[in-house]
N, CA, C, O and CB atoms as a CASP TS submission, in Angstrom:
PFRMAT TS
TARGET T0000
AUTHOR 0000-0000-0000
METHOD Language model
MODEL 1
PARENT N/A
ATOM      1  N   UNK     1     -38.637 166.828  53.275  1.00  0.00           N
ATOM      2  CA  UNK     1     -39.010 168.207  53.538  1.00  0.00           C
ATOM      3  C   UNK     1     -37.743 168.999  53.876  1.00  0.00           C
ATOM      4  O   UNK     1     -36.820 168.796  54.665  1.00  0.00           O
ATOM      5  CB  UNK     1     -40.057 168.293  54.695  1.00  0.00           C
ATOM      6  N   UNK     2     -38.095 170.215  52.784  1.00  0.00           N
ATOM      7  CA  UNK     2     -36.129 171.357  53.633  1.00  0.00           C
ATOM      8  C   UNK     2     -36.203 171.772  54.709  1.00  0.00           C
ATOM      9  O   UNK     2     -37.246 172.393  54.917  1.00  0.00           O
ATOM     10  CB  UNK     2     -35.482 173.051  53.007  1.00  0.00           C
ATOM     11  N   UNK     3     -35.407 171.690  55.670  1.00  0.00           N
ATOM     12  CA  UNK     3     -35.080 172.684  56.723  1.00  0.00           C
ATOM     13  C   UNK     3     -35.546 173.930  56.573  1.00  0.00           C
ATOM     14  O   UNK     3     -35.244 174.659  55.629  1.00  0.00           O
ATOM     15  CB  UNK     3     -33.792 172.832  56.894  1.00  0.00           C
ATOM     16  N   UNK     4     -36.085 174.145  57.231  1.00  0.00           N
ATOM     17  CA  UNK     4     -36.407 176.191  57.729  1.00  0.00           C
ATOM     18  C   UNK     4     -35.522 176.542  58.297  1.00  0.00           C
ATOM     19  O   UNK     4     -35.157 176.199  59.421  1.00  0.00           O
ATOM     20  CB  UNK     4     -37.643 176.800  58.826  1.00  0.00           C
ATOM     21  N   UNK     5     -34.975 177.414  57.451  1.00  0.00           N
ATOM     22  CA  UNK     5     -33.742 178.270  58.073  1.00  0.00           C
ATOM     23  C   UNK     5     -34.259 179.769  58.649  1.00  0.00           C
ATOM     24  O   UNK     5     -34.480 180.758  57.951  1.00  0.00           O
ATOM     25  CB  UNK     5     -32.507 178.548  56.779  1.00  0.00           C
ATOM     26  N   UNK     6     -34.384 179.673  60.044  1.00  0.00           N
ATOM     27  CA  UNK     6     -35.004 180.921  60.277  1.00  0.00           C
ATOM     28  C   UNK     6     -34.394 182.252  59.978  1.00  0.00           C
ATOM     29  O   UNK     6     -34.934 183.340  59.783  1.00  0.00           O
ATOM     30  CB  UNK     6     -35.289 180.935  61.497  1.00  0.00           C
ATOM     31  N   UNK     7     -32.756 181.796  59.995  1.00  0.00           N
ATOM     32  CA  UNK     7     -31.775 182.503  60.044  1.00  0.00           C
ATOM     33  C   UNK     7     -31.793 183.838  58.656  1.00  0.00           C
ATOM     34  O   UNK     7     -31.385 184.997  58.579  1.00  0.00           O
ATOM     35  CB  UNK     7     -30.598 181.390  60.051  1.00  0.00           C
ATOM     36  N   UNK     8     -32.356 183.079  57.916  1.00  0.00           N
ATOM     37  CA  UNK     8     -32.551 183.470  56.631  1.00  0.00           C
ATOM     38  C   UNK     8     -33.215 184.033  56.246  1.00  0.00           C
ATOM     39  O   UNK     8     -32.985 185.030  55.561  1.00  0.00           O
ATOM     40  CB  UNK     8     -32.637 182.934  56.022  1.00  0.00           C
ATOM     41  N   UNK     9     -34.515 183.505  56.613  1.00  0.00           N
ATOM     42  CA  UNK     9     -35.755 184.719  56.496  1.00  0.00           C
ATOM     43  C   UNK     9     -36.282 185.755  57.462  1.00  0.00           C
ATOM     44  O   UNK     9     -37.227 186.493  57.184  1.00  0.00           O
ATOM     45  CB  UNK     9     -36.930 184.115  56.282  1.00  0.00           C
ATOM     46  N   UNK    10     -35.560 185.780  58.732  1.00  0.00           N
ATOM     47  CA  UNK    10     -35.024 186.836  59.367  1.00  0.00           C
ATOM     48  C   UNK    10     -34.771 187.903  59.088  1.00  0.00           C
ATOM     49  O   UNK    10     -35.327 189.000  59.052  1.00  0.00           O
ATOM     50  CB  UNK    10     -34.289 186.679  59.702  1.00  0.00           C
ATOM     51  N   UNK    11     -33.378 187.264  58.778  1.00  0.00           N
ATOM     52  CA  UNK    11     -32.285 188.286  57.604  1.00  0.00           C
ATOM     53  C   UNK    11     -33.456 189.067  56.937  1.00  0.00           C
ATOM     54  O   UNK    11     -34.188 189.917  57.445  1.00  0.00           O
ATOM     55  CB  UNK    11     -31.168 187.219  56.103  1.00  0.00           C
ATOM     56  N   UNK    12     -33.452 188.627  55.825  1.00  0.00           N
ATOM     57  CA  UNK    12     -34.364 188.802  54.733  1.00  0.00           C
ATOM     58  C   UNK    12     -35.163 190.134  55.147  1.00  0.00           C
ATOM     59  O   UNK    12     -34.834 191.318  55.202  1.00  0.00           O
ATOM     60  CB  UNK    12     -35.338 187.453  54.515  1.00  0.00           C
ATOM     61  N   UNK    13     -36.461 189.373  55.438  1.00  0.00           N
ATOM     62  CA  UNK    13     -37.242 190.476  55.971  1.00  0.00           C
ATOM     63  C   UNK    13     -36.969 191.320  56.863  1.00  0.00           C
ATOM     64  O   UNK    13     -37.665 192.330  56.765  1.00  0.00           O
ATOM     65  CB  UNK    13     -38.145 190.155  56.351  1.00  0.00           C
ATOM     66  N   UNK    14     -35.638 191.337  58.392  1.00  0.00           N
ATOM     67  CA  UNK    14     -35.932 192.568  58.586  1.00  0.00           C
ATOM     68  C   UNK    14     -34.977 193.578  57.667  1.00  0.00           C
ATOM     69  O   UNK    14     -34.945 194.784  57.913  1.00  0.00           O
ATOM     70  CB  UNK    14     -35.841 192.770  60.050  1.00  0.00           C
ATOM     71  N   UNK    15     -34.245 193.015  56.647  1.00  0.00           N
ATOM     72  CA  UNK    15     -33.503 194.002  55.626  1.00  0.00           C
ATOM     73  C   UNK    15     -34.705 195.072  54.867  1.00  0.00           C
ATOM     74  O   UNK    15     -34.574 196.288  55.003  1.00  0.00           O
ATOM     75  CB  UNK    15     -32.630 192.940  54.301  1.00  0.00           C
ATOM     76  N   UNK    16     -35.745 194.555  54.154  1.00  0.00           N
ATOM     77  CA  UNK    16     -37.040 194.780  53.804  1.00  0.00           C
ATOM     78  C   UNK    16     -37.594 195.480  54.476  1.00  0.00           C
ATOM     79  O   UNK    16     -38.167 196.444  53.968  1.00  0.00           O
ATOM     80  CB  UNK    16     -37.706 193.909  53.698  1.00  0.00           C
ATOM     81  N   UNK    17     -37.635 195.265  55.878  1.00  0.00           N
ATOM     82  CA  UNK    17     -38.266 196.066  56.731  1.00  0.00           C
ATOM     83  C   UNK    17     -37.795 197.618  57.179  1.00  0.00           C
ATOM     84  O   UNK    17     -38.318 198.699  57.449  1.00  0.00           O
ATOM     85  CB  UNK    17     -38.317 195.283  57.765  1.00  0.00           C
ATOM     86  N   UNK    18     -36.634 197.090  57.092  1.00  0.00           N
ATOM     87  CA  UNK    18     -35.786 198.745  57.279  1.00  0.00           C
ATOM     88  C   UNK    18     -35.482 199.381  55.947  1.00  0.00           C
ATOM     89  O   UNK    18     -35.228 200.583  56.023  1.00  0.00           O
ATOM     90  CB  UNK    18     -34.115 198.650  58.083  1.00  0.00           C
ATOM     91  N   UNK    19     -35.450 198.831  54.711  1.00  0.00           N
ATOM     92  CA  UNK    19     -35.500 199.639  53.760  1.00  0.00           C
ATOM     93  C   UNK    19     -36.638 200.131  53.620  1.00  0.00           C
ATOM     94  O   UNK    19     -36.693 201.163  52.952  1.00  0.00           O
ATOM     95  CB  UNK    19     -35.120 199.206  52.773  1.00  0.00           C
ATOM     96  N   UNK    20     -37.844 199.609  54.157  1.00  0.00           N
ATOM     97  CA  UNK    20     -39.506 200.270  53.340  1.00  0.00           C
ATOM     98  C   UNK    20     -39.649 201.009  54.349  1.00  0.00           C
ATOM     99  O   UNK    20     -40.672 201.672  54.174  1.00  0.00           O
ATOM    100  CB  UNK    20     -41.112 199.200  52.991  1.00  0.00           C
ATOM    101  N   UNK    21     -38.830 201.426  56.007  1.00  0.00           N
ATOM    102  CA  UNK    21     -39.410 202.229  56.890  1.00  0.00           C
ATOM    103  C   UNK    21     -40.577 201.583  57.788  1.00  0.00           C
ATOM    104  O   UNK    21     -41.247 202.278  58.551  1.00  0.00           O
ATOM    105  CB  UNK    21     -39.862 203.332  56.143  1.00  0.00           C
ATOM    106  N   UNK    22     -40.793 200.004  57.615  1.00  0.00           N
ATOM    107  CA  UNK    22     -41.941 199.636  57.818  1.00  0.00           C
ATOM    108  C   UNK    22     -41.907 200.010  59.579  1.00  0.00           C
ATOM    109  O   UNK    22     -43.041 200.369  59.896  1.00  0.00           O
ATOM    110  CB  UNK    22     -42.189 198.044  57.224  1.00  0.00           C
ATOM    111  N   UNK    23     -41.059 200.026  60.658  1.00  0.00           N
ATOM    112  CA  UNK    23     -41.339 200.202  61.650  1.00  0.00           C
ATOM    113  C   UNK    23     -40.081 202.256  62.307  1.00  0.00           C
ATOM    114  O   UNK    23     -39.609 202.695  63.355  1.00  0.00           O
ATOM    115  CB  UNK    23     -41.058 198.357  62.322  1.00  0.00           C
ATOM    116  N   UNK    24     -40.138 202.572  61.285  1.00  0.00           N
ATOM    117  CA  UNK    24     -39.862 203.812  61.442  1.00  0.00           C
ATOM    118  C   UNK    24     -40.871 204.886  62.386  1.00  0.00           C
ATOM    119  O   UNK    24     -42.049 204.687  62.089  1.00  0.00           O
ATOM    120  CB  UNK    24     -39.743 204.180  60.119  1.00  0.00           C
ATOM    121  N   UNK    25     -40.771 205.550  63.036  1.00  0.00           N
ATOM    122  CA  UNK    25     -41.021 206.239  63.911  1.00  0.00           C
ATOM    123  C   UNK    25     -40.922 208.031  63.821  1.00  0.00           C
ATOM    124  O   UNK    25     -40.020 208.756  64.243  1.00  0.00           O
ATOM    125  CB  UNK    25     -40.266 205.623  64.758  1.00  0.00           C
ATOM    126  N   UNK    26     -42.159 208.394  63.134  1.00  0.00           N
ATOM    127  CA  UNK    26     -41.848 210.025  63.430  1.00  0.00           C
ATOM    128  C   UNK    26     -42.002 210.674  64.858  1.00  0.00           C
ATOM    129  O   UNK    26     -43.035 210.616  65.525  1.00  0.00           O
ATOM    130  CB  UNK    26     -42.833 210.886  62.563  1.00  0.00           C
ATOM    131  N   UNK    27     -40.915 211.259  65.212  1.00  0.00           N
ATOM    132  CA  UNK    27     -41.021 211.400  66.864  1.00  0.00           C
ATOM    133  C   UNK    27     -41.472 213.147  66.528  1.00  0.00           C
ATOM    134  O   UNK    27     -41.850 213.739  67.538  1.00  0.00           O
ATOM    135  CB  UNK    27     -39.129 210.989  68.056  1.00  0.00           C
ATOM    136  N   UNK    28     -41.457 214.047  65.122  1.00  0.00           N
ATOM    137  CA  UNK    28     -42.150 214.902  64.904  1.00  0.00           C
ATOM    138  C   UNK    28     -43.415 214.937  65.174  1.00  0.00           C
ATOM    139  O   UNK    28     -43.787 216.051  64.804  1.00  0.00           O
ATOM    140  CB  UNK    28     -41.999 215.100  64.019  1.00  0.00           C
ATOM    141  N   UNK    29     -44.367 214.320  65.638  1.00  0.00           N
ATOM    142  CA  UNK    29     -45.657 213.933  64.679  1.00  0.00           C
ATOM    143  C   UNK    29     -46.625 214.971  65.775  1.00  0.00           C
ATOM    144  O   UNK    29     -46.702 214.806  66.992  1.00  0.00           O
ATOM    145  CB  UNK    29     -46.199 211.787  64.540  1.00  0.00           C
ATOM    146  N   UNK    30     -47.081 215.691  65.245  1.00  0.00           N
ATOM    147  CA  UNK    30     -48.034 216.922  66.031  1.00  0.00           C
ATOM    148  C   UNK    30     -49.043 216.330  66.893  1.00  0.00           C
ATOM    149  O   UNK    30     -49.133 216.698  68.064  1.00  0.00           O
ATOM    150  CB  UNK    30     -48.920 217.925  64.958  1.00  0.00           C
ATOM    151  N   UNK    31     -49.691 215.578  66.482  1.00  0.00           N
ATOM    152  CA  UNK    31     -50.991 214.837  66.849  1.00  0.00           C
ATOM    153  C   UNK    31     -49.942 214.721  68.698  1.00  0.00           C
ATOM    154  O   UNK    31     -48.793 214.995  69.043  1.00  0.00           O
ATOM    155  CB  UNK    31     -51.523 212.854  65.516  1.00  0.00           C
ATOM    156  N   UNK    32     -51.368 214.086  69.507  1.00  0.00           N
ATOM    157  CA  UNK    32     -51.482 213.557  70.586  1.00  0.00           C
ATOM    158  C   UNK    32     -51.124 211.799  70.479  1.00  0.00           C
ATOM    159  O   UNK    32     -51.309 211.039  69.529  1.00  0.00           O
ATOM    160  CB  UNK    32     -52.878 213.990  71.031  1.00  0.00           C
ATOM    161  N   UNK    33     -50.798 211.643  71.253  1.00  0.00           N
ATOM    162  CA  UNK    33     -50.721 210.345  71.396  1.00  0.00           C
ATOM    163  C   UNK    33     -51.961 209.507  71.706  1.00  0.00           C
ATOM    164  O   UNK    33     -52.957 209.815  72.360  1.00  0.00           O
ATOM    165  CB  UNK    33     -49.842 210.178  72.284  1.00  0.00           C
ATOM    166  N   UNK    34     -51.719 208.610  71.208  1.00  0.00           N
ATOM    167  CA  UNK    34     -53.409 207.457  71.492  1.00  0.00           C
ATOM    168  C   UNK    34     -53.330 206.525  71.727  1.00  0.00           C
ATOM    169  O   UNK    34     -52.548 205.890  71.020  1.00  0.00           O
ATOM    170  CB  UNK    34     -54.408 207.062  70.555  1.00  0.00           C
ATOM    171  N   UNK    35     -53.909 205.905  72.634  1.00  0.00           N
ATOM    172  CA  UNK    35     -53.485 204.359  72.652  1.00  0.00           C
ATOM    173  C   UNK    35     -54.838 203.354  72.525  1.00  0.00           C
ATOM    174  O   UNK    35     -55.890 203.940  72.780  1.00  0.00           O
ATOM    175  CB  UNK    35     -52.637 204.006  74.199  1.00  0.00           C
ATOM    176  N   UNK    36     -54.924 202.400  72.287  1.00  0.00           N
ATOM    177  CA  UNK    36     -55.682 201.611  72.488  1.00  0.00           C
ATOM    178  C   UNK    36     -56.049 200.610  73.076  1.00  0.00           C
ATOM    179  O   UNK    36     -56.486 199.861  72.202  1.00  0.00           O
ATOM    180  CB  UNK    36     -55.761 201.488  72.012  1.00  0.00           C
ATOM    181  N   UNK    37     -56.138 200.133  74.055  1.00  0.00           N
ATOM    182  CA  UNK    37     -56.064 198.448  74.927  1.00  0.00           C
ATOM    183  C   UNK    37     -56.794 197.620  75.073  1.00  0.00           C
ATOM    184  O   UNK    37     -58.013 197.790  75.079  1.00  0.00           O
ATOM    185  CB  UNK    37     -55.905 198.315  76.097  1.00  0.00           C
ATOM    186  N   UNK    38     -56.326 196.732  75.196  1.00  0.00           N
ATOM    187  CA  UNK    38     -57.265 195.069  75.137  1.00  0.00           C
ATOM    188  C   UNK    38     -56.449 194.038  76.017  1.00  0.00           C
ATOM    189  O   UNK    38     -55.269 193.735  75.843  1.00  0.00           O
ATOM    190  CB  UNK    38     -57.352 194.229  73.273  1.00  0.00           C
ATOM    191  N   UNK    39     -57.242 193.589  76.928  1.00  0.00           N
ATOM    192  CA  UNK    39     -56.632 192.351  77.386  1.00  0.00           C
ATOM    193  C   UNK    39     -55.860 191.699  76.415  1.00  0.00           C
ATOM    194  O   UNK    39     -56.095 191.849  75.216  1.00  0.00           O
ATOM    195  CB  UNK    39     -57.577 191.450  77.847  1.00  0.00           C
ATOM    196  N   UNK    40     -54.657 190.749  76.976  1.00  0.00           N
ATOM    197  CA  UNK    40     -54.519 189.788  75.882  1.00  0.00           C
ATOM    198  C   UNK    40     -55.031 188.693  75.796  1.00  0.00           C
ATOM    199  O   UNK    40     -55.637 188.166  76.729  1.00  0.00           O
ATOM    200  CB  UNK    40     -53.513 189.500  75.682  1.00  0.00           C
ATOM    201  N   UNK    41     -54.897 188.263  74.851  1.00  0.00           N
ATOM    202  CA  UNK    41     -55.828 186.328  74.682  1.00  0.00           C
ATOM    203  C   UNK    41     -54.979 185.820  76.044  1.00  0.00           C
ATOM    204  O   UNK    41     -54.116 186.460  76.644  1.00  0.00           O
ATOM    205  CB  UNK    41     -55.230 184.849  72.617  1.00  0.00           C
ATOM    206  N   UNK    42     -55.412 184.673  76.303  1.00  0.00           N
ATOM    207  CA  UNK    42     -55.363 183.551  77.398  1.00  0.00           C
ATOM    208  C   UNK    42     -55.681 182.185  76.832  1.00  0.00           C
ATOM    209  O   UNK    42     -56.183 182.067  75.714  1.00  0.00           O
ATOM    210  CB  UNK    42     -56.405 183.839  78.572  1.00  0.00           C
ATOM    211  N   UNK    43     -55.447 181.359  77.449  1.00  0.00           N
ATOM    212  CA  UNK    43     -55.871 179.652  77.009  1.00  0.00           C
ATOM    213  C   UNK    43     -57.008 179.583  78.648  1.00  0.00           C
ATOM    214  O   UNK    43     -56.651 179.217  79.767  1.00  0.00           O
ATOM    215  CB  UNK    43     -53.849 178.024  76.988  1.00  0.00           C
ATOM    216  N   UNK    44     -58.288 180.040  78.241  1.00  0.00           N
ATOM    217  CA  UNK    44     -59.158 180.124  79.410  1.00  0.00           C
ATOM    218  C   UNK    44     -60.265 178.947  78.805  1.00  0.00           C
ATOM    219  O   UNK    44     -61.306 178.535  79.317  1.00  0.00           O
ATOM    220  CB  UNK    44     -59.825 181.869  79.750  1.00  0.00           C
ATOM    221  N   UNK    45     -59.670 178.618  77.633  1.00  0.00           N
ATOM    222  CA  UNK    45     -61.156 177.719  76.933  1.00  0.00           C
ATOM    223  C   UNK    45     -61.539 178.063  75.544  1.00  0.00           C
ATOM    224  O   UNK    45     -61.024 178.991  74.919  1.00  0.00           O
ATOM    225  CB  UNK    45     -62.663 178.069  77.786  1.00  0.00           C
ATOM    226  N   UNK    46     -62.404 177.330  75.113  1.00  0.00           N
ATOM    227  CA  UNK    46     -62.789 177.880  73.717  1.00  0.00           C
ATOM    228  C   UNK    46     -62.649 179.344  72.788  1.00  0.00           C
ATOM    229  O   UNK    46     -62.199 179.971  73.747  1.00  0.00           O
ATOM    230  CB  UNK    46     -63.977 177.723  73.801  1.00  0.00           C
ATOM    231  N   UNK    47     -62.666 179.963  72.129  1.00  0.00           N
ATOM    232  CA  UNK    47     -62.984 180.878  71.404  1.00  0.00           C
ATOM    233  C   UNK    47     -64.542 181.319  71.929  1.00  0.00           C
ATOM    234  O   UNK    47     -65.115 180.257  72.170  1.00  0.00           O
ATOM    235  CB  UNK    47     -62.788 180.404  69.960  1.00  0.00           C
ATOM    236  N   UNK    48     -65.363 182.341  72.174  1.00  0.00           N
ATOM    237  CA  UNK    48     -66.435 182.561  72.808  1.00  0.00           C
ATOM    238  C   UNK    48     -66.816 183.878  71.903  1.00  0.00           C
ATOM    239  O   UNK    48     -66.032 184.371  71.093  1.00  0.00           O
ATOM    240  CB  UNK    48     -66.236 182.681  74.432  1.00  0.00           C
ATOM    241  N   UNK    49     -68.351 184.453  72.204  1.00  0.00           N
ATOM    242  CA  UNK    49     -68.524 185.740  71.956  1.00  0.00           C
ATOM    243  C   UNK    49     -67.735 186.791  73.039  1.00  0.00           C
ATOM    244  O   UNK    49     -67.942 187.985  72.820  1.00  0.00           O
ATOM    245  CB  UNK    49     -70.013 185.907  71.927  1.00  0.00           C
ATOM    246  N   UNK    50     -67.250 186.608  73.669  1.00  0.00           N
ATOM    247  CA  UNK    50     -66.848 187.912  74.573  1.00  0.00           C
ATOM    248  C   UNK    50     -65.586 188.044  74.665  1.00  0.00           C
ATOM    249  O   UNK    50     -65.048 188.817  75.458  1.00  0.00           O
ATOM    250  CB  UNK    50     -67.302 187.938  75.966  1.00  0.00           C
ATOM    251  N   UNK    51     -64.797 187.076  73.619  1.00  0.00           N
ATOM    252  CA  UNK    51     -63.337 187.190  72.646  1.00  0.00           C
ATOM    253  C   UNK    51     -63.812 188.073  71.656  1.00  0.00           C
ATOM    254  O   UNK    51     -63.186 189.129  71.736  1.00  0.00           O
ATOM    255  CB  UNK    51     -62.685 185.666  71.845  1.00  0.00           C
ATOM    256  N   UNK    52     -64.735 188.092  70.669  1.00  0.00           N
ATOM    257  CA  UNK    52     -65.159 188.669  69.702  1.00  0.00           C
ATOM    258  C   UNK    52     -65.561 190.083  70.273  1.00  0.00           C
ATOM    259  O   UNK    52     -65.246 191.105  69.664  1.00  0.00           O
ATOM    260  CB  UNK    52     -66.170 187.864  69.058  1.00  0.00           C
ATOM    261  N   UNK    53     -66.227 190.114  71.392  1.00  0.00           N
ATOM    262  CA  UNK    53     -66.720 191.713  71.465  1.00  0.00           C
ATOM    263  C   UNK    53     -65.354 192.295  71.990  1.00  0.00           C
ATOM    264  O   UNK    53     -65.008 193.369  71.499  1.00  0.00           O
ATOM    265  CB  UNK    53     -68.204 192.099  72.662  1.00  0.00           C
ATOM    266  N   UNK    54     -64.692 191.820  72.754  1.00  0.00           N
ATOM    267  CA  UNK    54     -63.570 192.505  73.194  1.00  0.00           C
ATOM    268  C   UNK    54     -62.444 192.933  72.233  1.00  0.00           C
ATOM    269  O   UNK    54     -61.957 194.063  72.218  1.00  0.00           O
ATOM    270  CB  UNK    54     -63.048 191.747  74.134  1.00  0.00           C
ATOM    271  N   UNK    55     -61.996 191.668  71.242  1.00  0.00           N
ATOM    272  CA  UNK    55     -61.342 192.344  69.761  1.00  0.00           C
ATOM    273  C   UNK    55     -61.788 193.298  68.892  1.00  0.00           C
ATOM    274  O   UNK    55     -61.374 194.452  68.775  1.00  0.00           O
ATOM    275  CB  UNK    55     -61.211 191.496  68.849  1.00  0.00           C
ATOM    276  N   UNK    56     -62.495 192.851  68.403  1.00  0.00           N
ATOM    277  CA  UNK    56     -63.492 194.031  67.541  1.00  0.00           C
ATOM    278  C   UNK    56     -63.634 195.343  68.137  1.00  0.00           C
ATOM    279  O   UNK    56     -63.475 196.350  67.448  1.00  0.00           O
ATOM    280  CB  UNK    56     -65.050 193.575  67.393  1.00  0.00           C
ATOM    281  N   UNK    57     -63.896 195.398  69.259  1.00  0.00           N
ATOM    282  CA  UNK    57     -63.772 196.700  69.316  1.00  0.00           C
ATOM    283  C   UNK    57     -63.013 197.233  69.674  1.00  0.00           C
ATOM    284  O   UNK    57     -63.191 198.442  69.821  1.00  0.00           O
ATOM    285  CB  UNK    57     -64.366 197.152  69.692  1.00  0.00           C
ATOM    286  N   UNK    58     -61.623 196.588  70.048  1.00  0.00           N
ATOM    287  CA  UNK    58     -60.052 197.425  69.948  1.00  0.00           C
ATOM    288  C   UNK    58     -59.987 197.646  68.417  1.00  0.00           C
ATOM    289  O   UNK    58     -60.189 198.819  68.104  1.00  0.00           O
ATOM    290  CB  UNK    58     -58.461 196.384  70.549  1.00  0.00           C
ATOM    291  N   UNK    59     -59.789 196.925  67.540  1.00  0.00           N
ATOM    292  CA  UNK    59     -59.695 197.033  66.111  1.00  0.00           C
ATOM    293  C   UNK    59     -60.322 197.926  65.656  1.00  0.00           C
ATOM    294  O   UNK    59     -59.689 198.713  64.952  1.00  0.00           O
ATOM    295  CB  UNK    59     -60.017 196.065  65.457  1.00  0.00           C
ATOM    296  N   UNK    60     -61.770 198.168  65.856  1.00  0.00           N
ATOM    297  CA  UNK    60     -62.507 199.323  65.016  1.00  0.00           C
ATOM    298  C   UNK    60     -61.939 200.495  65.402  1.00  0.00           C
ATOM    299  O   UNK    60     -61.540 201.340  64.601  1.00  0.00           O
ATOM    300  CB  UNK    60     -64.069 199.457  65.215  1.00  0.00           C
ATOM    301  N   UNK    61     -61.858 200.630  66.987  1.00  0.00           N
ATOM    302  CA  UNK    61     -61.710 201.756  67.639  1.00  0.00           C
ATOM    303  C   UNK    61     -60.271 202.114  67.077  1.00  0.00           C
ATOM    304  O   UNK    61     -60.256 203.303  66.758  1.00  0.00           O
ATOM    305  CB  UNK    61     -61.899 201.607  69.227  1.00  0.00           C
ATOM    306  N   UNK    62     -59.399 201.663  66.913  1.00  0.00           N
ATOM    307  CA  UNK    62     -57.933 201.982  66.618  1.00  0.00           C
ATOM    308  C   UNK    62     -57.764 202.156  64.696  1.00  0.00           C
ATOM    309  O   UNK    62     -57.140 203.056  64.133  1.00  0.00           O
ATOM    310  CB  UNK    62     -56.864 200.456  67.371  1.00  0.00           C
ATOM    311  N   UNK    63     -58.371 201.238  64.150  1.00  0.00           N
ATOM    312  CA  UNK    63     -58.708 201.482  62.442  1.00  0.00           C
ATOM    313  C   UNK    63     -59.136 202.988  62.143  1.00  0.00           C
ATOM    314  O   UNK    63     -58.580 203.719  61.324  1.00  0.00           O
ATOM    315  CB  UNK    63     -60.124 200.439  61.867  1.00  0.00           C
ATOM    316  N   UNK    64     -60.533 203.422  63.181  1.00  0.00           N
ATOM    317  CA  UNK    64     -60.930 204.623  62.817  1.00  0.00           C
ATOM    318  C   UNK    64     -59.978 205.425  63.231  1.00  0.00           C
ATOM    319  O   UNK    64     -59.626 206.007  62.204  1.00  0.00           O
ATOM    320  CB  UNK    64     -62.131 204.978  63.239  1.00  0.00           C
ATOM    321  N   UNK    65     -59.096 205.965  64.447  1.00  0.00           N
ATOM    322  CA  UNK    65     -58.536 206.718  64.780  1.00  0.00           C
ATOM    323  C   UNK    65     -57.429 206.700  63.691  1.00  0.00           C
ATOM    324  O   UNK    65     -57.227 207.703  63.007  1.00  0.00           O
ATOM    325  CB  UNK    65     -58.342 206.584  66.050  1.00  0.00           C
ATOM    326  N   UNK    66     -56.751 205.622  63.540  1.00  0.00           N
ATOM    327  CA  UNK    66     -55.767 206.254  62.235  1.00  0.00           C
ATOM    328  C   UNK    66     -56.164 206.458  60.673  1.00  0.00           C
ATOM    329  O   UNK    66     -55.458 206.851  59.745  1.00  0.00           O
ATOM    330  CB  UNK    66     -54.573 205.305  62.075  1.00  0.00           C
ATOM    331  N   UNK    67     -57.480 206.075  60.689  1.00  0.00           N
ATOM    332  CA  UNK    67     -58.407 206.697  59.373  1.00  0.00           C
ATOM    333  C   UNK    67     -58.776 207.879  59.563  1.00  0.00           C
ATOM    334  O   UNK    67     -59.147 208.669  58.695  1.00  0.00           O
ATOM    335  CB  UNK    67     -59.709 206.026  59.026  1.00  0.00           C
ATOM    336  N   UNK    68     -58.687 208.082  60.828  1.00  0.00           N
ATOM    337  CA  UNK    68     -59.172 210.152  60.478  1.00  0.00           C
ATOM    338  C   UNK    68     -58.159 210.564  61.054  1.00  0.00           C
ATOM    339  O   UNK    68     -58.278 211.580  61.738  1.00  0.00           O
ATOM    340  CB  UNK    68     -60.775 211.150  61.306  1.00  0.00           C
ATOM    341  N   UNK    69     -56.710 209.832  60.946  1.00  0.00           N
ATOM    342  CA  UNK    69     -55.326 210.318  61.025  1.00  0.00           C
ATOM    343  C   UNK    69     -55.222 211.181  62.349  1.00  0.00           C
ATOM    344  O   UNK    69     -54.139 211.717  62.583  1.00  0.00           O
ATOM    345  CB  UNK    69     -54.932 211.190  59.686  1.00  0.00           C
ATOM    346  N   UNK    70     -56.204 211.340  63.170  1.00  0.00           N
ATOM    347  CA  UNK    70     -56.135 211.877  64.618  1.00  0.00           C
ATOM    348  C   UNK    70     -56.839 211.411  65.378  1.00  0.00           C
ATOM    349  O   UNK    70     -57.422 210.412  64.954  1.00  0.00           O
ATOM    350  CB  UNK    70     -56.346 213.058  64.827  1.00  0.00           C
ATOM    351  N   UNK    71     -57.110 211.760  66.577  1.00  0.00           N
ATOM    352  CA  UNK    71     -57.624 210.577  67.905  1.00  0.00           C
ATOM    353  C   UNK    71     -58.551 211.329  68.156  1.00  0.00           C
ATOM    354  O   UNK    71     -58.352 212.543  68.115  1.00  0.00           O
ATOM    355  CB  UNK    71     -56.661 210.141  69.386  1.00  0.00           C
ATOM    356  N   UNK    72     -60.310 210.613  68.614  1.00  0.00           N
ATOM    357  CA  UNK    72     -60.901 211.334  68.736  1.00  0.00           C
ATOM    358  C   UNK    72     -61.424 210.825  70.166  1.00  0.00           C
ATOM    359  O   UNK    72     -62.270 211.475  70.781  1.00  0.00           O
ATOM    360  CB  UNK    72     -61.592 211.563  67.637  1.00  0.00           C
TER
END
């Protein structure tokens, strides 16, 4: 098996990353600011439903707000 050179695909992608703008920042941007929050995961035990209700609805809630490109 080859070595993983992290060094490399590092490189790589964050070159990629700064050519596509992928973490570029308009500090123009009219809108309000929004945030969204969620605990973070923990090692408390299994995967459960009340991992699921708590993700999901950071995700929806934050999907829609930048689908109607403003915070509601």
């Amino acid at each position: 098996m080859a070595e993983y050179d992290f060094r490399e695909v590092e490189e790589r992608w964050q070159r990629r990353w700064d050519e596509d703008g992928t973490y570029r920042v308009d500090l123009d941007d009219p809108r309000p600011p929004y945030y969204v929050l969620s605990m973070y995961p923990y090692p408390s035990g299994p995967a459960h439903q009340g991992h699921i209700r708590n993700y999901t609805s950071a995700t929806c809630s934050s999907g829609t707000a930048r689908c109607r490109a403003t915070p509601y």
